[in-house]
C-alpha positions in Angstrom: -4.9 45.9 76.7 -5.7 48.9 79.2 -4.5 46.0 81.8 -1.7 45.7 80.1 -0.6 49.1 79.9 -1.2 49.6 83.5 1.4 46.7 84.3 4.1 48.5 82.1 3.5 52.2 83.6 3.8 50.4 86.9 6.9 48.1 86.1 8.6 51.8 85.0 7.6 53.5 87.9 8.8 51.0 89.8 11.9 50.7 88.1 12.1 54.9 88.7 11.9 54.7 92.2 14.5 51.8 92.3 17.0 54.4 90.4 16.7 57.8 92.3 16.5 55.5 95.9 19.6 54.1 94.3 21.4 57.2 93.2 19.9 58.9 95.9 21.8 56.6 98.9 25.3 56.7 96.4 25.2 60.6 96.9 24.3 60.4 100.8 26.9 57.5 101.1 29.5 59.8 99.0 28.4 63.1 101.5 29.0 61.1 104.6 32.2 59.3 103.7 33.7 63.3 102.9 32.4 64.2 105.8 34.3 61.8 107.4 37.1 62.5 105.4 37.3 66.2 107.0 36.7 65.1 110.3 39.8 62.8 109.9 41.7 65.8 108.2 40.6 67.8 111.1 41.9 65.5 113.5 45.1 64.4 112.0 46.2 68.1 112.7 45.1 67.9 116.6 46.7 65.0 116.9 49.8 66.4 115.6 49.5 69.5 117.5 48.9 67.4 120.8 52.3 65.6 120.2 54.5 68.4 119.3 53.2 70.3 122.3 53.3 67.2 124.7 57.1 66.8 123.8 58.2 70.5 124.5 56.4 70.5 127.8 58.6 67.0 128.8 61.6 69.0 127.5 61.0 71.8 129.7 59.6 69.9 133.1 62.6 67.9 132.8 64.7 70.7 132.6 63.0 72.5 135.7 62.9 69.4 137.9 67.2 68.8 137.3 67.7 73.2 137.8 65.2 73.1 140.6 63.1 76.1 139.5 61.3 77.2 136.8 61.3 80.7 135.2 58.1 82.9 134.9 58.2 82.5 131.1 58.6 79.1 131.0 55.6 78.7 133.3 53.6 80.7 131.0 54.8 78.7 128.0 54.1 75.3 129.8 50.5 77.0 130.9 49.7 78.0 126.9 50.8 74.6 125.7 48.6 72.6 128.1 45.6 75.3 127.3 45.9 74.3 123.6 46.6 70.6 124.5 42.9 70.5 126.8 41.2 72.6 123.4 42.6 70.4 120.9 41.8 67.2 123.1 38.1 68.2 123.5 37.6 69.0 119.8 38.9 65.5 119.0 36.5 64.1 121.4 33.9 66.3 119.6 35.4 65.1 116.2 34.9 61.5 117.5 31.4 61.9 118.0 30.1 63.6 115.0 32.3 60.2 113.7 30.3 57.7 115.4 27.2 59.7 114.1 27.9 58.9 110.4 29.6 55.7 110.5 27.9 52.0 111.0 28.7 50.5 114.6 30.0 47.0 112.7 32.2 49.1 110.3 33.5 51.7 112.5 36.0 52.1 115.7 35.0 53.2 119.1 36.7 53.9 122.3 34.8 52.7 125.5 34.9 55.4 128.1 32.4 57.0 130.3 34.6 59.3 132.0 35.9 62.3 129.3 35.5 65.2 131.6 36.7 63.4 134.5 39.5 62.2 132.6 40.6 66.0 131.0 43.8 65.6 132.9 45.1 68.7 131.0 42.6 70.9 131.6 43.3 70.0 135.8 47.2 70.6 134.8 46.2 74.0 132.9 44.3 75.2 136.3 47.1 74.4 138.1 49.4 75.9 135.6 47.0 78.9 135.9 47.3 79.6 139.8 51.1 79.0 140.1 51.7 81.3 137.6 49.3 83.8 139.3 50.4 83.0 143.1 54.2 84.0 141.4 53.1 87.1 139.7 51.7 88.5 142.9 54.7 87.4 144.8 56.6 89.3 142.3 59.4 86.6 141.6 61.4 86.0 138.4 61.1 82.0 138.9 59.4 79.4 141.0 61.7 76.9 143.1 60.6 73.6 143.0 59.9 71.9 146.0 57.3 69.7 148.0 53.6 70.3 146.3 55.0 71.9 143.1 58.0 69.3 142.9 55.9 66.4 143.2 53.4 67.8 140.4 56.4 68.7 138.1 57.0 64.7 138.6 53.8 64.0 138.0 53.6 66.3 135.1 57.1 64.8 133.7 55.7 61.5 134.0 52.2 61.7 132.0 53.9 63.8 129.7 56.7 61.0 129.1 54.1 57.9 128.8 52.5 59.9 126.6 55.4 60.4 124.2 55.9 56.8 124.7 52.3 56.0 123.6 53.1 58.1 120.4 56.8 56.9 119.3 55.5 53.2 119.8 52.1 53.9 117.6 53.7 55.7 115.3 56.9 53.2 114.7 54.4 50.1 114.4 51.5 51.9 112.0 53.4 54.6 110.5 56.7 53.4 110.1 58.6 55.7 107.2 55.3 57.1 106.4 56.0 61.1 106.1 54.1 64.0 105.0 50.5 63.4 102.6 51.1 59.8 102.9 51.0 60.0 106.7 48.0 62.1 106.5 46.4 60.0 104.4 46.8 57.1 106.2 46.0 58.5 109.7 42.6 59.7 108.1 42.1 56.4 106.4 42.6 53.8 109.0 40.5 56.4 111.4 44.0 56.2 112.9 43.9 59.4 115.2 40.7 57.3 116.8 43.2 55.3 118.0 45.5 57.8 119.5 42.9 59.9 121.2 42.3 55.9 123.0 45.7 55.8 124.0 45.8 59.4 125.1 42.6 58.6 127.2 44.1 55.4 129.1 47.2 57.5 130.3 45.5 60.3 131.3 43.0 57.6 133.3 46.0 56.3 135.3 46.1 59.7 137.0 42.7 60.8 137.4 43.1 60.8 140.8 45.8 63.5 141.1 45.1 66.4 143.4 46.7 69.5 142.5 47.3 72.7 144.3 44.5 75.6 142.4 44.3 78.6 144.2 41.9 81.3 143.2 43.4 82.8 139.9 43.1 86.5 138.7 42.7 85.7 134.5 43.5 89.1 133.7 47.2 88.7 134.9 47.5 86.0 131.9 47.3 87.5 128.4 
């Protein structure tokens, strides 16, 4: 009898610990998948950012290279825009690997790459962007005129920044294809989509790693 007993209080224990390790991995499954969610959120809105910022620097470089020159306050505009697009590149990297912290490596996406700070081809164009605008303040000139060095890395600017755009129109007309608004969103998030774009931002960029651009020593406090 007491043998008996002993079986059922163990069968019931048993079955507790079944339950709460149960409802306990339901709850830590349901915390990681919003914390995906967020990330995705998070992400979705770089993303966007990235593009709409990538598309007025090609209007502008394009603009410069047919006029020749440049104005002072299109220079600092084009500096600002690739500032945010090298901070909002970064935190998607960031983004992309709390991601691959929470998610299973069968279930999940990744992006093979070694090389993300060698590859922050912004970052080099905002130095550069940095010290012309800097080298033109202290000449005390109203616009730059493009030629050799600086004509070649408007090119060069006007080129990454066009493949780019490319990248995005094509993506967006094969995945997202009269998807607006919350749906959009949604779907970005869902599909891990903006994993994907932050990939095809990477392999552009990679094309011109090699890029040497003209940095001078730059006095910060003239850009505010």
């Amino acid at each position: 009898m007491i043998k008996r007993i002993k079986d059922v209080d163990y069968l019931v224990i048993t079955a507790v610990i079944l339950i709460v390790s149960v409802i306990v991995n339901i709850y830590m499954l349901f915390t990681i998948n919003n914390y995906k969610y967020k990330i995705g959120q998070q992400s979705y809105i770089k993303i966007e950012d990235v593009k709409q910022k990538n598309e007025t620097n090609m209007d502008i470089l394009l603009k410069s290279i047919e006029g020749g020159s440049i104005k002072n306050e299109e220079l600092l505009k084009l500096y600002k825009n690739y500032d945010a697009i090298s901070s909002d590149i970064i935190e998607l990297w960031q983004q992309y690997g709390s991601y691959t912290q929470n998610a299973v490596p069968m279930f999940s996406k990744s992006i093979k790459t070694d090389k993300v700070i060698e590859n922050d081809i912004h970052g080099k164009i905002k130095e550069y962007m940095l010290s012309t605008l800097n080298r033109e303040m202290r000449n005390e000139k109203s616009k730059l005129k493009l030629e050799n060095e600086d004509l070649q890395s408007f090119k060069d600017m006007y080129e990454i920044s066009s493949r780019i755009d490319e990248y995005f129109d094509k993506f967006y007309e094969e995945k997202l294809n009269g998807v607006t608004g919350e749906e959009k969103e949604k779907k970005v998030v869902e599909e891990h989509y903006w994993i994907d774009m932050l990939e095809g931002i990477y392999n552009v960029s990679d094309d011109y790693v090699n890029l040497q651009w003209k940095i001078e020593a730059a006095d910060i406090d003239l850009i505010k």
